[in-house]
N, C-alpha and C positions, 0 to 999 in steps of 0.2 A: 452540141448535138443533144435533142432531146430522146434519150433510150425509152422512153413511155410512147414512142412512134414508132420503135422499131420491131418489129416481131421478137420474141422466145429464141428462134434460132437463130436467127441475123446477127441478136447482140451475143450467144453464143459462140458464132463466127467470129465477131470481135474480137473477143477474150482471147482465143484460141489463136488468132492473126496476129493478135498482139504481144501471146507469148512466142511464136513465132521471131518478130523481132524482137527481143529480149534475147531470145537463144542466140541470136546473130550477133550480137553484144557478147554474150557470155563467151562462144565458140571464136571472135578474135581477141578475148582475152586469156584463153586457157595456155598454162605453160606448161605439157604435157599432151604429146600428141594422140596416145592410147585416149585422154580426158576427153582431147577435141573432137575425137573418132565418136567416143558416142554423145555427147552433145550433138552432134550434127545426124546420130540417129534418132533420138527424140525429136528435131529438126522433123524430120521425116516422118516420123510418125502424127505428129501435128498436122503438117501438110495431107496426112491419108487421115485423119477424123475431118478435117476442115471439107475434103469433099466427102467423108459418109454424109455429112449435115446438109451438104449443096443436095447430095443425093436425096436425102428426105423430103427436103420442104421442094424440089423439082419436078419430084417423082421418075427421074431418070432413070432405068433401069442399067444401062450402062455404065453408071458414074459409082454403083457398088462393086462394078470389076474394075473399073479405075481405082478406086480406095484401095483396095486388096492389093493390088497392082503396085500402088504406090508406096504400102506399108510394106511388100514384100522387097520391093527394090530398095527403096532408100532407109527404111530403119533397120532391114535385116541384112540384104544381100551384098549390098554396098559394103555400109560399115564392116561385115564380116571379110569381103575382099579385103579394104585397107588397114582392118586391124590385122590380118595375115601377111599381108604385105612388112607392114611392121615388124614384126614378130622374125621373119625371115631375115628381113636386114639388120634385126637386133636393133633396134630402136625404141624396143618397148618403156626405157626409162629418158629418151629423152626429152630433155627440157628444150625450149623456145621462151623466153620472156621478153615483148615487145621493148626497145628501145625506150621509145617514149611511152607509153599507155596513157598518161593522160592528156597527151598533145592528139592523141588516136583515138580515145574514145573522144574527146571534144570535138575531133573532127567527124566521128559517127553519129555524133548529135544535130550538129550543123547539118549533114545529109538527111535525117528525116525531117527537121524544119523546110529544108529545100525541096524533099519528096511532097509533102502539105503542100507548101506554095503552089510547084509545078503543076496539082490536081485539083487546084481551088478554082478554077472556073466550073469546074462539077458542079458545084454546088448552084450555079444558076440555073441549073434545068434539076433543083432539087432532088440529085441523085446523091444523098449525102452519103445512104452507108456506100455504094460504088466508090466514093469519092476516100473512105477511110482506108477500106480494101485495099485497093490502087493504092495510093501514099505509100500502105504499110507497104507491099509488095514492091514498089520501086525502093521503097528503102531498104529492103531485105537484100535486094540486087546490088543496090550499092555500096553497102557496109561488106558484101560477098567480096565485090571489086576491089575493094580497101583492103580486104584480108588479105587479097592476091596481091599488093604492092607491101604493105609494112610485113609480109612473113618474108624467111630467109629458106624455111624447108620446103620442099618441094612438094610435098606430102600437104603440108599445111594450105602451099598455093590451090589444091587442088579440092582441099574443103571449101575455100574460099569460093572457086568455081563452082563447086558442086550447091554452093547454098547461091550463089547465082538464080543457078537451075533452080530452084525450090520455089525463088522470086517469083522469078517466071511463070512457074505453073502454079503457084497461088493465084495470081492476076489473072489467069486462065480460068483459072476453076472458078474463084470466086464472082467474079466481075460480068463474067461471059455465060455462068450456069453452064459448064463443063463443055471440055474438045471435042469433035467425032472421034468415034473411040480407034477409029483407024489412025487415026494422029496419034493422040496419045502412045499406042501402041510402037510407030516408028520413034516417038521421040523417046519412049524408055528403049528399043533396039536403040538407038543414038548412045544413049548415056551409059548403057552397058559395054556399050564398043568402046568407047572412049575410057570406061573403066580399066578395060585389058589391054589398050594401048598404053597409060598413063601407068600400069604395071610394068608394063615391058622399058616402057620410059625411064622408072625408078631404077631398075636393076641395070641399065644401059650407063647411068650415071654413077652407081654404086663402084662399077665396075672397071668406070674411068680416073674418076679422080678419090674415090672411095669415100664420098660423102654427097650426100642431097644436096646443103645447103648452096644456094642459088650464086651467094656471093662469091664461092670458090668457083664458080664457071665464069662469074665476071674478069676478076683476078685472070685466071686460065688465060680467058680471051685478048684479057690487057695483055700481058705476057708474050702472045704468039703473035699479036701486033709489033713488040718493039724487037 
């Protein structure tokens, strides 16, 4: 990719995409869930500069209450719900330390190799920076996916999910030069609902077997089977 063709902002968008994935890296390897809460708000915060910038070079006047929007929800709101959440359940020092991590990160490598490939026809109708955007955004989705199968806390599963979401509307914002703002709008009502559900989830679980972790429901289940 030659960056001497790419606009000031564009390759700014890069940068900021691609610490985007890096974050998603670091966030399935933190072993401390208070760590991974705000990882995943910088996350967020990424995600709301990524579209002030769509905002600028578009002139969309919309896409600066999206940013706002999105810096309010996901680097402040969010994370302050599930650091509370924590805090509640007395979880504030626990650890999570992947099984494998380097059998995990090599497989989160392998998925952004696989996200390139998947988007490399882009490049024949030279939409190259589309085509880097996109990549990075599907890999951010799928490294989220990966979080939700190799974590065992439920809390954890639900970073996983939530950086999903971030995928998502990266590839949105960036690729597309932002949603009608009436989407946007249901899709943060979406994730805010889903936030207070996945509350009410935690404490429902706390309260059954008196822990998160996913593999005591497995056990549970096996159990009531035999």
């Amino acid at each position: 990719m030659n960056l001497e063709l790419v606009p000031m902002l564009q390759q700014i968008m890069l940068v900021l995409a691609s610490m985007v994935l890096l974050i998603s890296f670091i966030l399935m390897d933190q072993v401390r869930l208070v760590a991974a809460i705000h990882t995943f708000a910088w996350q967020g915060a990424l995600i709301a500069a990524i579209t002030t910038i769509v905002a600028i070079s578009e002139g969309h006047m919309h896409l600066y209450f999206s940013a706002l929007l999105t810096f309010t929800l996901k680097a402040l709101l969010i994370p302050w719900m599930l650091h509370r959440q924590v805090r509640k359940l007395e979880l504030d020092h626990e650890k999570e330390a992947l099984e494998h991590p380097v059998i995990a990160s090599m497989i989160a490598v392998a998925l952004v190799i696989f996200s390139y490939w998947l988007v490399l026809p882009i490049v024949q109708q030279e939409l190259i920076f589309t085509r880097n955007v996109v990549a990075i955004s599907l890999a951010v989705v799928l490294i989220g996916f990966l979080i939700m199968v190799v974590r065992k806390q439920a809390i954890a599963q639900v970073l996983g999910f939530m950086s999903m979401e971030n995928g998502l509307f990266l590839a949105a914002v960036s690729a597309t030069s932002g949603m009608p703002l009436i989407i946007e709008l249901g899709v943060a009502f979406d994730v805010l609902v889903a936030m207070v559900l996945f509350g009410i989830f935690f404490f429902q679980i706390r309260e059954s077997i008196e822990s998160l972790d996913v593999d005591r429901l497995n056990h549970l289940s096996e159990s009531e089977k035999e």
